[in-house]
SERO-4910 file (N, C-alpha, C, O; in steps of 0.05 Angstrom, whole numbers):
BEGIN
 pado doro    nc1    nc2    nc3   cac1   cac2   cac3    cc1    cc2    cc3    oc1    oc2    oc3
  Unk    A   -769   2116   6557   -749   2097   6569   -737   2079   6547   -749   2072   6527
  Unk    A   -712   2073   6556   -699   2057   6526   -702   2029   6545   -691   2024   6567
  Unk    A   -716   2016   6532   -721   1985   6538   -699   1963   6529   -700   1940   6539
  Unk    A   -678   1970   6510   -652   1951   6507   -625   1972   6504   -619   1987   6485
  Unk    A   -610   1965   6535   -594   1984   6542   -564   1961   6541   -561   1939   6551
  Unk    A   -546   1980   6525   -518   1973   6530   -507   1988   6553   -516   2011   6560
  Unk    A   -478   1969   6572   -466   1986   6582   -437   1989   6578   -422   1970   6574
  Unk    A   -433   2005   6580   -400   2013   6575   -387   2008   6601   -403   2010   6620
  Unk    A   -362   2002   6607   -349   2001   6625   -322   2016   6621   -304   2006   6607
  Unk    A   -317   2047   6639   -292   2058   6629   -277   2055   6647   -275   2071   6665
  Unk    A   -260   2027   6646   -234   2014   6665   -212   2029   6688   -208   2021   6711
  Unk    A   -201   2049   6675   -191   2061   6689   -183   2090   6687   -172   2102   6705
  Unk    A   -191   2102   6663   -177   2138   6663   -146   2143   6658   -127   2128   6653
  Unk    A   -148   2166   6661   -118   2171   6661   -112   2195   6686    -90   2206   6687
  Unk    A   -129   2199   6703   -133   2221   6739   -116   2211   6757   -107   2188   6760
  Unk    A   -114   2226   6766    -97   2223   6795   -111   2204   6814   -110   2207   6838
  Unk    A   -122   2186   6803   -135   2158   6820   -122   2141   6840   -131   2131   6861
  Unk    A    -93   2139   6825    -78   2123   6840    -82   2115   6864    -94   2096   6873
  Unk    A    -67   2139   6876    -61   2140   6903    -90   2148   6918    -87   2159   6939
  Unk    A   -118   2143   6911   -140   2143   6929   -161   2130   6922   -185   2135   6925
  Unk    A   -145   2102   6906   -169   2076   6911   -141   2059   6916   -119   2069   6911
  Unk    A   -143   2035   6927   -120   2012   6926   -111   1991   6900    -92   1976   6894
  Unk    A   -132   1997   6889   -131   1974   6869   -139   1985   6839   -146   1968   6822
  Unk    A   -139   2007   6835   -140   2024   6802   -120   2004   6786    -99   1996   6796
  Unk    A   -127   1996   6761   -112   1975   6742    -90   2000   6732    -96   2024   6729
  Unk    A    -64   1989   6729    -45   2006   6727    -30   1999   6701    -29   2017   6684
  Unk    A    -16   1975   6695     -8   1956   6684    -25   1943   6658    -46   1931   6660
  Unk    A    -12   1949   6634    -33   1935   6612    -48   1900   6622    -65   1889   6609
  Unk    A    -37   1891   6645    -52   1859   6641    -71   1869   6669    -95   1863   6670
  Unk    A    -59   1883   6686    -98   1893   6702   -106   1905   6680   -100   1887   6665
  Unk    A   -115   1923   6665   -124   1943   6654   -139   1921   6632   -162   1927   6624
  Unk    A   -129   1900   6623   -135   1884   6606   -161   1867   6623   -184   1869   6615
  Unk    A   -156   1852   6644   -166   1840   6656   -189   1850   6679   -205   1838   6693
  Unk    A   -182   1874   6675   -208   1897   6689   -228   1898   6669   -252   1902   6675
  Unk    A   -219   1895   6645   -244   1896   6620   -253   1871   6616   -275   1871   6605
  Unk    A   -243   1850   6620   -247   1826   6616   -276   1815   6637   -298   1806   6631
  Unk    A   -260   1820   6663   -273   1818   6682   -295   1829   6679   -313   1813   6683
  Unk    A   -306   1865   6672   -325   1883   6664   -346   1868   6638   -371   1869   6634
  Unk    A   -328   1857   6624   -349   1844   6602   -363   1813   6609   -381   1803   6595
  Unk    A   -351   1799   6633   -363   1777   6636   -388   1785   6657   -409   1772   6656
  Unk    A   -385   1804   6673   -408   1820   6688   -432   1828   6672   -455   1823   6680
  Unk    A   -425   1842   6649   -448   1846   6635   -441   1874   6613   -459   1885   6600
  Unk    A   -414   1882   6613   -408   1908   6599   -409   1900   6571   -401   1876   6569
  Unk    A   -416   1914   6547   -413   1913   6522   -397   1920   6509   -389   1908   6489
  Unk    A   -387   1945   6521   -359   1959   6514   -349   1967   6538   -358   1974   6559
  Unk    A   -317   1964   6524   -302   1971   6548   -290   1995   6540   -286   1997   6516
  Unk    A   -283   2018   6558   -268   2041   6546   -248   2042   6557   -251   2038   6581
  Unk    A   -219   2046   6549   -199   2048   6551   -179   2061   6555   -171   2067   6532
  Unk    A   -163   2071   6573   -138   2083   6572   -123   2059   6581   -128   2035   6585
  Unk    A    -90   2083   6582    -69   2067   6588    -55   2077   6614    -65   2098   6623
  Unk    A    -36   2067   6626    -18   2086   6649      9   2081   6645     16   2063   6629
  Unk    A     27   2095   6657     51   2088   6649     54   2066   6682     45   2072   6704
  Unk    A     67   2046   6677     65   2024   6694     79   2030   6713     69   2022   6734
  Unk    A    107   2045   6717    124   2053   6726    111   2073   6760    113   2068   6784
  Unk    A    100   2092   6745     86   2114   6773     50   2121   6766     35   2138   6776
  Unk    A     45   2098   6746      8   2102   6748      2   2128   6733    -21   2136   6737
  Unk    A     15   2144   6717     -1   2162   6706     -9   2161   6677      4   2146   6663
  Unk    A    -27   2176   6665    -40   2170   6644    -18   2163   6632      4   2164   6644
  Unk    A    -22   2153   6598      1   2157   6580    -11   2153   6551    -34   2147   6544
  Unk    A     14   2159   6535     -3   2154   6504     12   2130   6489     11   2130   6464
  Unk    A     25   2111   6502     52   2100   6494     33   2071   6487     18   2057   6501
  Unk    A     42   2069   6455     35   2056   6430     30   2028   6448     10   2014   6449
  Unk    A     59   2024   6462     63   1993   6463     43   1981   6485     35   1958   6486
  Unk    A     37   2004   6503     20   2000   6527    -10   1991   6514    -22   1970   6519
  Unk    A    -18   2007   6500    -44   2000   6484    -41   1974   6462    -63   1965   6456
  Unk    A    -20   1962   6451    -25   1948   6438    -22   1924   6453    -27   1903   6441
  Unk    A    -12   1922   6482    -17   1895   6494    -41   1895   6508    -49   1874   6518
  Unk    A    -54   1919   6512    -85   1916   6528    -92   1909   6508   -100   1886   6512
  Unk    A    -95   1916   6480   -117   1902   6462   -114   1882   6452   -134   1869   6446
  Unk    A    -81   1870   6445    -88   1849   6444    -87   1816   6469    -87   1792   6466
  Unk    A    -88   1832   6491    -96   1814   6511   -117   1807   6515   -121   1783   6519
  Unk    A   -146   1835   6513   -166   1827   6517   -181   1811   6481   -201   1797   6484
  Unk    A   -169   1814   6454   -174   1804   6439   -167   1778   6444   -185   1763   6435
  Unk    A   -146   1764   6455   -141   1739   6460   -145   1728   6479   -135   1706   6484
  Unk    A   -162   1742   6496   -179   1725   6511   -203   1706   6506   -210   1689   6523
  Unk    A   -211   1708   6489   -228   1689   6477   -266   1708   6487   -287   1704   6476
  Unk    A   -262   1729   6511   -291   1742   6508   -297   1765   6494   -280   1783   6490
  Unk    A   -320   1766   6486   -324   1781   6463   -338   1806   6476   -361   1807   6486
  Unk    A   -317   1829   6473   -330   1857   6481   -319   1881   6454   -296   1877   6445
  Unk    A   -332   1899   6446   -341   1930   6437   -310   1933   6451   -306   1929   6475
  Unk    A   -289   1943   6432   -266   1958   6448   -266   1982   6441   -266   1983   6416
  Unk    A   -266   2010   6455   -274   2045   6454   -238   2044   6460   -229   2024   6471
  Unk    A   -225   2059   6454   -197   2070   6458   -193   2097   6463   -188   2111   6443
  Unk    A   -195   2111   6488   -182   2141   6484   -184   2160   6464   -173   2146   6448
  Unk    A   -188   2178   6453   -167   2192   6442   -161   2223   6449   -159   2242   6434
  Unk    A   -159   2220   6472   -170   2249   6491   -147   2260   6498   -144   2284   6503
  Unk    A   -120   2230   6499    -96   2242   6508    -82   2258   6494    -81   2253   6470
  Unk    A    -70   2278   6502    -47   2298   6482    -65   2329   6476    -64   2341   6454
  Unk    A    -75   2335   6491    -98   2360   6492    -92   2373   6507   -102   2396   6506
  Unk    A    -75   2368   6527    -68   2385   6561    -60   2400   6561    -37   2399   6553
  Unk    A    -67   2423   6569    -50   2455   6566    -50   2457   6600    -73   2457   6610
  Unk    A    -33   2458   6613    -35   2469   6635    -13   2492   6644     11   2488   6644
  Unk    A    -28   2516   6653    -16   2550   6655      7   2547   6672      7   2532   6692
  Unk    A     32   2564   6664     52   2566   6681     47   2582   6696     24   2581   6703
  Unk    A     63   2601   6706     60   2611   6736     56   2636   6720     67   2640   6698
  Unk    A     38   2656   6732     32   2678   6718     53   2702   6704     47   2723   6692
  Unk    A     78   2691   6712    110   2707   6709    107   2700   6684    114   2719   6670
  Unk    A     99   2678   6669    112   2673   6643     83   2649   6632     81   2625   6631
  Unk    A     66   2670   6627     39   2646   6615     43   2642   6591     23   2634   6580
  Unk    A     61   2645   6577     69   2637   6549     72   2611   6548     59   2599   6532
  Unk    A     90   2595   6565     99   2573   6574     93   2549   6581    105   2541   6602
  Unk    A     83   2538   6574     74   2512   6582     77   2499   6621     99   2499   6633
  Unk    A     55   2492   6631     71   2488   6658     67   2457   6667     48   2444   6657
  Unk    A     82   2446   6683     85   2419   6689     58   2403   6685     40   2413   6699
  Unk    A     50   2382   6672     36   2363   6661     15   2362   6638     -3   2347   6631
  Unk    A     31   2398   6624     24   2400   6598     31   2371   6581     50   2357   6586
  Unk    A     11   2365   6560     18   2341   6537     -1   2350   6520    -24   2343   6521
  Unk    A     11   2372   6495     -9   2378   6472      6   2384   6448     19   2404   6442
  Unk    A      1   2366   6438      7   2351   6404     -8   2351   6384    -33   2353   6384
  Unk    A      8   2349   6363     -6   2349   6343    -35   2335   6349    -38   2322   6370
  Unk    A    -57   2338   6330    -79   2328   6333    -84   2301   6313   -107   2292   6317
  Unk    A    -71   2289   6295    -70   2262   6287    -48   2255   6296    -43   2234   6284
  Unk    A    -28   2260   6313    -14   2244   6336    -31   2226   6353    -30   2201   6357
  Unk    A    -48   2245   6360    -66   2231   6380    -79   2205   6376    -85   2187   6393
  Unk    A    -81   2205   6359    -89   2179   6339    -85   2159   6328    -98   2143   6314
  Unk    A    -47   2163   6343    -29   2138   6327    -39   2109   6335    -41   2090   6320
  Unk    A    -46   2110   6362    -54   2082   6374    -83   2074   6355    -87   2050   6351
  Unk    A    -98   2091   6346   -123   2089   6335   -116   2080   6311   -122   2057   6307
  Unk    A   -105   2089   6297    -81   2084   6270    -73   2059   6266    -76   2048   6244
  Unk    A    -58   2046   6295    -44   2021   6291    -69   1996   6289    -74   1983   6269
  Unk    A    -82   1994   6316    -95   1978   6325   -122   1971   6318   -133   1948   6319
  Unk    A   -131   1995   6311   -157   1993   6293   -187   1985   6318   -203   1967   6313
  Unk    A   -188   2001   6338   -211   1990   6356   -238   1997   6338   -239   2000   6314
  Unk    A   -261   1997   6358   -287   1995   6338   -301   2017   6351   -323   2026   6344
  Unk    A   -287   2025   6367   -290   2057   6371   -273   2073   6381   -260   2060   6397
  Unk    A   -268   2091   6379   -251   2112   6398   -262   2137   6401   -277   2144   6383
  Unk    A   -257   2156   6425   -274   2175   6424   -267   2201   6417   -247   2200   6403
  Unk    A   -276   2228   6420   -278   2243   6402   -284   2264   6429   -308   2264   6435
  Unk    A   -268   2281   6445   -277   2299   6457   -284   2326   6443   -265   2333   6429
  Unk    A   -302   2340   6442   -314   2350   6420   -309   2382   6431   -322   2398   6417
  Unk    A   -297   2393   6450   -295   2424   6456   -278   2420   6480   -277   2400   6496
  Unk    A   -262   2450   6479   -256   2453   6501   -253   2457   6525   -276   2466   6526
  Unk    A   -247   2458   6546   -258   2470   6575   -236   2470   6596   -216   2456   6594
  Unk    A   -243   2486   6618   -228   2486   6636   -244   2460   6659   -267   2454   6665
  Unk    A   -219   2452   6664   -223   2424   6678   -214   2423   6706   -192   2414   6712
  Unk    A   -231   2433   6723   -234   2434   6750   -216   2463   6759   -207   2481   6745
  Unk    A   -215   2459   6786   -206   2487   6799   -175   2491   6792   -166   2512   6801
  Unk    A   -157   2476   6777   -126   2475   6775   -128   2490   6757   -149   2502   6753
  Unk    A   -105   2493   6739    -90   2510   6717    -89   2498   6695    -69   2499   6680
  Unk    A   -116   2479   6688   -100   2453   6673   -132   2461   6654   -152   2465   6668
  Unk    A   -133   2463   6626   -148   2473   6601   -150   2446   6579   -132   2442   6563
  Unk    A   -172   2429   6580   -173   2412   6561   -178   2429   6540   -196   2446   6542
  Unk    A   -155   2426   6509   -158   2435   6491   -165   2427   6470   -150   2409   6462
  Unk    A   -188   2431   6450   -204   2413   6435   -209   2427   6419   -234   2430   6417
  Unk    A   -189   2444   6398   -194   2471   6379   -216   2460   6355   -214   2436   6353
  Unk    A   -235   2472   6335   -247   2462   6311   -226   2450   6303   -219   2431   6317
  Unk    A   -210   2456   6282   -197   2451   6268   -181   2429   6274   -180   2413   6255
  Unk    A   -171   2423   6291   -161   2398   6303   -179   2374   6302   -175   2352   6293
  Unk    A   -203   2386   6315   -227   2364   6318   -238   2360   6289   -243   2336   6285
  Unk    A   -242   2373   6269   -237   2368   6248   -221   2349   6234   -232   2330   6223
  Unk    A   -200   2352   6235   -183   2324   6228   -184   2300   6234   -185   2279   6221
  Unk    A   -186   2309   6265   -187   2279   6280   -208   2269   6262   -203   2254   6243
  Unk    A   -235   2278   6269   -259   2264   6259   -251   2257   6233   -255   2233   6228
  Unk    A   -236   2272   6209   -246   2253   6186   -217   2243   6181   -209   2241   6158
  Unk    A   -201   2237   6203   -187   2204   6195   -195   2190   6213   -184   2168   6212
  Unk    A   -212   2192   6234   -227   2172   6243   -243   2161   6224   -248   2137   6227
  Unk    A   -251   2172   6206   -285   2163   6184   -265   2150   6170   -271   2127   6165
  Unk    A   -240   2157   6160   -226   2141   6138   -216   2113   6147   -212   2093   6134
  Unk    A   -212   2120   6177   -198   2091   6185   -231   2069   6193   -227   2048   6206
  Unk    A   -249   2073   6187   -271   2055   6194   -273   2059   6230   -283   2038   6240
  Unk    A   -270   2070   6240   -269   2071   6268   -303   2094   6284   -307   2117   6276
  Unk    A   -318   2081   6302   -332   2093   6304   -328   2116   6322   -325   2107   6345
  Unk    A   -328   2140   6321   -327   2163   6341   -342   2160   6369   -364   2154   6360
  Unk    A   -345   2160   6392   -362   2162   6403   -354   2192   6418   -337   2196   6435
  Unk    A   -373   2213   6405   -366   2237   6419   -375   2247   6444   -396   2245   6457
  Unk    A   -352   2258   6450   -359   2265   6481   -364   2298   6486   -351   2318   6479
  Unk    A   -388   2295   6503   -406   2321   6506   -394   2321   6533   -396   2302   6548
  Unk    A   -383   2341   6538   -388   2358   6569   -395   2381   6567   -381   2393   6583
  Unk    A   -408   2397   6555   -419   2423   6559   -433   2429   6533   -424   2415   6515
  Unk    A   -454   2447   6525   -469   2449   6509   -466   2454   6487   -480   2446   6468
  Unk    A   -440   2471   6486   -425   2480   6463   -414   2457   6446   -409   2456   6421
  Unk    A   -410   2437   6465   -387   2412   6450   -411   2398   6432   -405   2389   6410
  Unk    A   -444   2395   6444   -465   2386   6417   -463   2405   6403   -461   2395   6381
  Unk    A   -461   2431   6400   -472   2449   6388   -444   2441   6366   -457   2438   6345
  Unk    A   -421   2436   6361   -400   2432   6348   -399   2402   6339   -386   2399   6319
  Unk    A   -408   2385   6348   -415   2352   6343   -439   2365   6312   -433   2367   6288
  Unk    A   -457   2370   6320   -476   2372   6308   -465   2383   6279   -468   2369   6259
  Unk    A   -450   2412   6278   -435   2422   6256   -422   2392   6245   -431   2382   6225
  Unk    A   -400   2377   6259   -375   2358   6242   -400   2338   6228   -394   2331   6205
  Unk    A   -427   2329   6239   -450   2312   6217   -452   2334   6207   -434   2333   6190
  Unk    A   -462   2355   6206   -469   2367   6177   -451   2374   6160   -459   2383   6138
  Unk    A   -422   2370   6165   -403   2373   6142   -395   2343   6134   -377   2339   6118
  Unk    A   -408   2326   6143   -405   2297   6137   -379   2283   6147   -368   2266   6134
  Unk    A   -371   2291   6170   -345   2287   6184   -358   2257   6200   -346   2236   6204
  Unk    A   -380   2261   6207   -382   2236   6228   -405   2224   6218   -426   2236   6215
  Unk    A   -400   2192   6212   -418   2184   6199   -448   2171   6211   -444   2162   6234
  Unk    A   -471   2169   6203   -491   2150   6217   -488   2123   6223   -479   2107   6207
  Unk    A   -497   2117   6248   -510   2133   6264   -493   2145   6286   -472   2133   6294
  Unk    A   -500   2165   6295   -474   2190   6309   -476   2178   6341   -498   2178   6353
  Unk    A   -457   2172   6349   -459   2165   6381   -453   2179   6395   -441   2197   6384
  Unk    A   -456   2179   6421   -450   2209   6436   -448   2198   6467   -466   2183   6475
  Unk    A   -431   2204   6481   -432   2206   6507   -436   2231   6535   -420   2249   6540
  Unk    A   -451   2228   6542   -461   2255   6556   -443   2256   6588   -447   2243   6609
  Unk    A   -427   2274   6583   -409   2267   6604   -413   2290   6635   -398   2309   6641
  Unk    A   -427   2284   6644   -437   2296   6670   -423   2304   6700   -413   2286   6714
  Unk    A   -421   2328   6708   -412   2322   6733   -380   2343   6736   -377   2357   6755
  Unk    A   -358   2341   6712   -339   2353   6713   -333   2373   6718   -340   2389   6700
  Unk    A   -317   2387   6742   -316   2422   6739   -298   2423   6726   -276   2411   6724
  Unk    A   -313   2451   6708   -328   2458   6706   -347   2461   6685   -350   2482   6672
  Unk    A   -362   2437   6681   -367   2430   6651   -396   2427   6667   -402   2435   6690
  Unk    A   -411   2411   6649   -446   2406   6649   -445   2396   6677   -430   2377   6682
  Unk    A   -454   2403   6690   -477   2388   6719   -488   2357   6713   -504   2352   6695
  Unk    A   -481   2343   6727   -494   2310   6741   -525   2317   6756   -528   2314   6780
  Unk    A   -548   2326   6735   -569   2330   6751   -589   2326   6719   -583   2330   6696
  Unk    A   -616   2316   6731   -635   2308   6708   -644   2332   6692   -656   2326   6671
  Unk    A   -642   2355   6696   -649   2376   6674   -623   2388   6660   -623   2405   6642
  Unk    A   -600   2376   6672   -587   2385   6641   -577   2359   6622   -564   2359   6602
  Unk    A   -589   2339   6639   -583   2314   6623   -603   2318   6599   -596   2319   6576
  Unk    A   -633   2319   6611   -649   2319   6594   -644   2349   6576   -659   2352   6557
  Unk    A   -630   2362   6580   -628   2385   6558   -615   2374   6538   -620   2380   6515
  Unk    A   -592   2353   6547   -574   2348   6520   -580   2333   6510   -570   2329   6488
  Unk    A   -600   2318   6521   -613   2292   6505   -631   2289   6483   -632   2273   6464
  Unk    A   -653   2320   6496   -665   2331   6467   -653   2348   6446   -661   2357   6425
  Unk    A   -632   2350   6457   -611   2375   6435   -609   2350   6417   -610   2358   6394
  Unk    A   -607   2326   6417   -589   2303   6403   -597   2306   6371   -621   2312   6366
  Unk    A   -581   2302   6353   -596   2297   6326   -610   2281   6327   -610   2269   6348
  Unk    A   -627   2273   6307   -641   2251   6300   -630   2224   6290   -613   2220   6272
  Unk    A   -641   2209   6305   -622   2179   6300   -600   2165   6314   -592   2142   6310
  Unk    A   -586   2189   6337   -566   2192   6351   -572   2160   6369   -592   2151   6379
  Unk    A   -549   2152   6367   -549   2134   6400   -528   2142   6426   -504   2140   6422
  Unk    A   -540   2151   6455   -522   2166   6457   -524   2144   6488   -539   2125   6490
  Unk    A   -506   2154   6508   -500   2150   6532   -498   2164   6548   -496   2187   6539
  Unk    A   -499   2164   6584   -497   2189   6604   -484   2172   6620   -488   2148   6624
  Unk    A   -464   2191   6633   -453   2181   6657   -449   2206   6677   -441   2227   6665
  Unk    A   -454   2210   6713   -439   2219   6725   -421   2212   6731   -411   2190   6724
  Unk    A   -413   2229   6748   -378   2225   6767   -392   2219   6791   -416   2220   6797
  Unk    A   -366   2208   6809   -373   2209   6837   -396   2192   6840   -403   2175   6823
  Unk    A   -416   2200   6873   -434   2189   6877   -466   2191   6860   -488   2184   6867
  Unk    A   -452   2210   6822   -477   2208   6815   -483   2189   6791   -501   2187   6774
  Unk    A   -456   2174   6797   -450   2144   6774   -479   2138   6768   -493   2149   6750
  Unk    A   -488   2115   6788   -514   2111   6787   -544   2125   6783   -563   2116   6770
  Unk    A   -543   2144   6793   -569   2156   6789   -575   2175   6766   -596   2186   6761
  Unk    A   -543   2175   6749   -548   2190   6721   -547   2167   6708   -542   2170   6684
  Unk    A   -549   2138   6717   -551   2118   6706   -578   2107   6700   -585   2096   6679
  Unk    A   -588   2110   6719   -626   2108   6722   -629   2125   6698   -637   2116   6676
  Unk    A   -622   2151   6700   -633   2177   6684   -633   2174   6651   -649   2179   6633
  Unk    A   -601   2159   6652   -607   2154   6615   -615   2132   6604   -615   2126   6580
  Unk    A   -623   2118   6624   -648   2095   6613   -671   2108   6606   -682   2111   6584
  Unk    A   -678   2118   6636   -708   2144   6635   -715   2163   6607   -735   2173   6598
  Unk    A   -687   2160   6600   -688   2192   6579   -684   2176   6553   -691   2187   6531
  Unk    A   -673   2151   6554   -677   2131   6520   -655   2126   6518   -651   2111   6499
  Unk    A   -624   2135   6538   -603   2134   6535   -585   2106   6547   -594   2095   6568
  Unk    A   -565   2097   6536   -550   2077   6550   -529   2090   6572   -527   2114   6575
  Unk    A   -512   2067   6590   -498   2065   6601   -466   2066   6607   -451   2052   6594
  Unk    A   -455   2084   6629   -429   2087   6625   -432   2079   6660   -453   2082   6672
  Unk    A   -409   2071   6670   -390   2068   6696   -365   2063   6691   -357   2063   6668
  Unk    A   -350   2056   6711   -334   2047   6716   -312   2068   6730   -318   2091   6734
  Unk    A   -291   2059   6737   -265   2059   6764   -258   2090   6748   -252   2109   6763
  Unk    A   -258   2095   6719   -253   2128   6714   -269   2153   6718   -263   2177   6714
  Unk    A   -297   2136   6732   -316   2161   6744   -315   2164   6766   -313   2186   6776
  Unk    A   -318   2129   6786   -322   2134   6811   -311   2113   6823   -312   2091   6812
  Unk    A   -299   2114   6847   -294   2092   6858   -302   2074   6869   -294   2051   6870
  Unk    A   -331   2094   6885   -331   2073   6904   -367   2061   6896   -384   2070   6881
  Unk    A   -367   2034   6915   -393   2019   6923   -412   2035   6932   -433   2043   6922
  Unk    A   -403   2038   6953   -423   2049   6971   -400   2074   6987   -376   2080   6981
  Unk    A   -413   2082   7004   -398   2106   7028   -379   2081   7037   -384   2060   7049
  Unk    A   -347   2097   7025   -330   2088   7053   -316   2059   7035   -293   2051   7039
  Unk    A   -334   2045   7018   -331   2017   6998   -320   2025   6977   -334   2038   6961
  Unk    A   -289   2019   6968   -283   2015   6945   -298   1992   6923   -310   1971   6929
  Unk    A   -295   1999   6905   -310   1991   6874   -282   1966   6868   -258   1966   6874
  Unk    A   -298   1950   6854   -287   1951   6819   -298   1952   6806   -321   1957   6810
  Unk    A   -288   1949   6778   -299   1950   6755   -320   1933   6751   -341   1946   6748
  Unk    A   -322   1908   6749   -343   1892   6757   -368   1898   6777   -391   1905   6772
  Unk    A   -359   1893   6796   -382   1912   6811   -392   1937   6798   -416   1933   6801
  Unk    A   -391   1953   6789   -393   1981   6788   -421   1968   6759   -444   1976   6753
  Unk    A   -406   1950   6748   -421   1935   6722   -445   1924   6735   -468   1930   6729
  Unk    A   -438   1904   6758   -454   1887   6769   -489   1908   6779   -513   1902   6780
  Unk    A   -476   1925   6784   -500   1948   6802   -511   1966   6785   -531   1979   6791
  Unk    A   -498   1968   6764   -515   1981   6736   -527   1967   6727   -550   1975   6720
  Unk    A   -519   1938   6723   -539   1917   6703   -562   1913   6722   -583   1911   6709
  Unk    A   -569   1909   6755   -580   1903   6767   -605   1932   6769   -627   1928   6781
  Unk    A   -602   1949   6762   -607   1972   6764   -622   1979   6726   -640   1995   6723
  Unk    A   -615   1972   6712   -631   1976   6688   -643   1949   6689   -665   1953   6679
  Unk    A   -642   1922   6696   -657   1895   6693   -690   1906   6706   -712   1907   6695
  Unk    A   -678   1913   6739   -696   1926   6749   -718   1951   6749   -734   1960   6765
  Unk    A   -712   1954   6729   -731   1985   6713   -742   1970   6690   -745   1981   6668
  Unk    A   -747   1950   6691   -742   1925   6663   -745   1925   6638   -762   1917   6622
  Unk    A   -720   1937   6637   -705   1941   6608   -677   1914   6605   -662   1907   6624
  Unk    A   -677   1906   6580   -662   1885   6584   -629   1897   6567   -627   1914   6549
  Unk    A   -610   1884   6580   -582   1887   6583   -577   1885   6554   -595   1875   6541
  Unk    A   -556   1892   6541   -547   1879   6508   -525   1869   6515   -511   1876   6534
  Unk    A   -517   1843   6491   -490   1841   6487   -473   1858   6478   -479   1881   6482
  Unk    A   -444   1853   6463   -432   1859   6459   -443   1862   6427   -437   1882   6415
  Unk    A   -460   1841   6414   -463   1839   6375   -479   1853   6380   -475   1876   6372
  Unk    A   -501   1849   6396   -515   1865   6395   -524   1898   6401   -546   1909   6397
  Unk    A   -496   1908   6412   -493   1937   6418   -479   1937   6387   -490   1954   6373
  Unk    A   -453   1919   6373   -449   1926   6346   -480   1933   6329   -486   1954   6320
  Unk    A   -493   1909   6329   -523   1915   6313   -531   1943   6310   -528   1954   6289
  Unk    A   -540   1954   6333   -539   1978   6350   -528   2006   6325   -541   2020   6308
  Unk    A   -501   2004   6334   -478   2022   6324   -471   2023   6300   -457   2041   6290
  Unk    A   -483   1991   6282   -474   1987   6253   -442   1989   6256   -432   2007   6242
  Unk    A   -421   1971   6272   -400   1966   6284   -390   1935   6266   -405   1916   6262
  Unk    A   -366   1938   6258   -369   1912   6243   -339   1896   6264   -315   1903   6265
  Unk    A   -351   1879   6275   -326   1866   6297   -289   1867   6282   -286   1858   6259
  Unk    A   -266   1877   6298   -241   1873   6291   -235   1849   6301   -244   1840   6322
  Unk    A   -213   1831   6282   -193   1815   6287   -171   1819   6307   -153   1802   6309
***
């Protein structure tokens, strides 16, 4: 059991959330103030996307990210800021007449594009989806080639920025593990165990605990489910030595039928590792942690 647990709070996503919670942060000053709110609850880091303000859907747009960060930097509370870098990967299949073609809500770009916001702003982490996969029952292929991931990772290491890579399926450690042995990702390697997605790794304690012993040595890593298994893959990566992920981009709700917020969602994790009694970290102290050196 990991006895000093950070938690992450991931604000809002970039999913079709909108239209089936009432109150998803849409707007860089909710989106700002969803993290704000998340770090006075008890989050250490906040993770980040953006939306386009206009109709709520994901986006990659520079200006949107540089007023969430520096709103929540001028807020005066002190949280771990994680930034995206997942957007611009989307391949989704045209109609089988013409699969050459890109089909409506394709967005896949260059792979240090993806990175411009990481580039400008300089967070103290951003993440690192580490393989590809097909992402639920639609036509829609997160694309996450080596060689791309390659790059990314080492102008992430150049820009001082910490990776936190993201595992959904076994193959994506099995390729994490390769970018440390070519010295792409520096110590200590963080990792988020991302549970639950179709059709990627299962939200259940034996494939958590599979990826958890796969981990290198030294790793500090995190688990989160989706849905209603937010919490109980929350218990699990305490259980297993691991920290904490929630928030409004996994799941919405409280309880059956109860919309979330972000806070809450914080409030019932921290209440939930206090109670297994393991004690909460700050924000320096998740830097301590990560060997994270705070941005201006």
């Amino acid at each position: 059991m990991n006895p000093e647990v950070f938690i992450t709070c991931a604000v809002t996503g970039s999913a079709d959330s909108v239209g089936k919670h009432p109150a998803i942060p849409v707007t860089p000053e909710e989106i700002a103030g969803a993290a704000i709110a998340s770090a006075e609850a008890g989050a250490a880091i906040v993770h980040c996307h953006v939306r386009d303000p206009e109709n709520g859907q994901g986006s990659r747009d520079i200006a949107l990210y540089r007023e969430v960060v520096s709103r929540i930097r001028d807020s005066g509370v002190d949280m771990v800021i994680n930034l995206t870098a997942g957007m611009g990967g989307d391949y989704v299949l045209n109609d089988d007449t013409d699969l050459g073609k890109p089909g409506p809500g394709s967005d896949l770009i260059p792979p240090l594009e993806r990175l411009a916001h990481v580039e400008e702003l300089l967070p103290e982490i951003c993440t690192l989806d580490c393989g590809s996969m097909n992402f639920g029952d639609d036509r829609y292929v997160m694309v996450n080639v080596p060689d791309h991931l390659r790059a990314m990772a080492r102008r992430i290491q150049q820009l001082g920025v910490r990776p936190e890579v993201e595992i959904f399926d076994s193959g994506h450690l099995w390729f994490a593990k390769q970018l440390i042995k070519e010295g792409l990702i520096d110590a200590p390697p963080m990792f988020q165990l991302c549970l639950g997605i179709p059709w990627g790794a299962p939200a259940d304690t034996a494939t958590m605990k599979t990826l958890a012993d796969a981990l290198p040595a030294g790793a500090v890593w995190a688990g989160f489910g989706i849905g209603r298994m937010q919490m109980p893959m929350a218990a699990q990566a305490v259980l297993l030595g691991g920290h904490v992920r929630v928030g409004l981009e996994d799941n919405l709700y409280l309880s059956k039928g109860v919309f979330a917020d972000n806070a809450q969602l914080v409030a019932r994790a921290r209440a939930i590792v206090e109670n297994m009694g393991a004690v909460v970290l700050g924000p320096q102290q998740a830097r301590e942690k990560l060997k994270l050196t705070k941005r201006a």
